[in-house]
C-alpha positions in Angstrom: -7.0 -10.0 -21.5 -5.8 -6.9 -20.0 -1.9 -7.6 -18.2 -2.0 -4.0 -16.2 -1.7 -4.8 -12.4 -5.0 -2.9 -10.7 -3.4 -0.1 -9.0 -4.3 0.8 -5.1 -7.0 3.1 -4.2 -4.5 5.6 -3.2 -2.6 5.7 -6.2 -3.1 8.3 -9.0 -2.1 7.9 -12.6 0.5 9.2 -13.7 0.9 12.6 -15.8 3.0 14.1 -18.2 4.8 17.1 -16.7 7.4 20.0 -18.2 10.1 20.6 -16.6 11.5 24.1 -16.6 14.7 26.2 -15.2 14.6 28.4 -12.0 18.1 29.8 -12.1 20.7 27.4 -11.8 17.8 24.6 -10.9 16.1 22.4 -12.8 12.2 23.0 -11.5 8.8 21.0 -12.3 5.5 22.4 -11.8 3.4 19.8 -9.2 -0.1 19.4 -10.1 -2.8 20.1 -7.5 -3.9 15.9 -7.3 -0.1 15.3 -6.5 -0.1 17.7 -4.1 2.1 17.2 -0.2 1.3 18.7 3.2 3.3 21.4 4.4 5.8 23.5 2.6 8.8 21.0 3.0 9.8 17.4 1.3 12.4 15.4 0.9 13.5 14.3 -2.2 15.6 11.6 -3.6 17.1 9.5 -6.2 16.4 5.7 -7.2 18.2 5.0 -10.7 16.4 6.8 -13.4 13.7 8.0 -11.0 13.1 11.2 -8.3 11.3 10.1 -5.6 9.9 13.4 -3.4 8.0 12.9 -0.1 6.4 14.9 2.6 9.2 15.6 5.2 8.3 13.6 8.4 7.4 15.3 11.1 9.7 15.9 14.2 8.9 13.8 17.1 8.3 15.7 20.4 9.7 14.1 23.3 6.3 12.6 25.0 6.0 10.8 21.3 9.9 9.6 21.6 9.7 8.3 24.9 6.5 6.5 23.7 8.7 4.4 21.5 11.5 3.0 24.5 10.2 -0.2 26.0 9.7 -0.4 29.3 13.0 -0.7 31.8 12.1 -3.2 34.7 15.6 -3.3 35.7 17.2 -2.3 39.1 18.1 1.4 39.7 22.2 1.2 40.7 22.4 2.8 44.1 24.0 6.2 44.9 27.7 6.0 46.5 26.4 8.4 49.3 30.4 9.4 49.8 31.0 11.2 46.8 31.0 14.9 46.8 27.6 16.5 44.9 28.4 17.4 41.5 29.6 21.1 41.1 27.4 23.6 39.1 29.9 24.8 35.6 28.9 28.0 33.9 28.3 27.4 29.9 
């Protein structure tokens, strides 16, 4: 009886890896099947374990206002007697 959980489709085995020094950093060498998009990642630390990532990509701001729900509220209305707001130099 094999006791190994089946693994996803996604996931690739694991493989044994040196690790090395680049200067002050302590570097490993990523093989090809473990390979991440783009030249960026983020990487953390879980116990015993490194966990690196792809960095996420930034959200424009069509995507970001995408993600607000929907306002069906009441616009407040404008106080018609107060002065315009004055332009200020930055």
């Amino acid at each position: 009886m094999n006791a190994r959980p089946k693994e996803a489709p996604d996931v690739v085995q694991g493989r044994e890896v040196k690790l090395f020094r680049n200067g002050r950093n302590q570097a490993v060498r990523i093989p090809v099947e473990f390979e991440l998009p783009g030249n960026e990642a983020v990487m953390h630390k879980e116990g015993d374990r490194l966990i690196i990532e792809p960095k996420p990509k930034k959200m424009g701001l069509a995507a970001l206002l995408a993600t607000f729900e929907t306002w069906e509220g009441d616009f407040p209305e404008l106080d018609e007697t107060q002065p315009p707001p004055e332009d200020v130099e930055l």
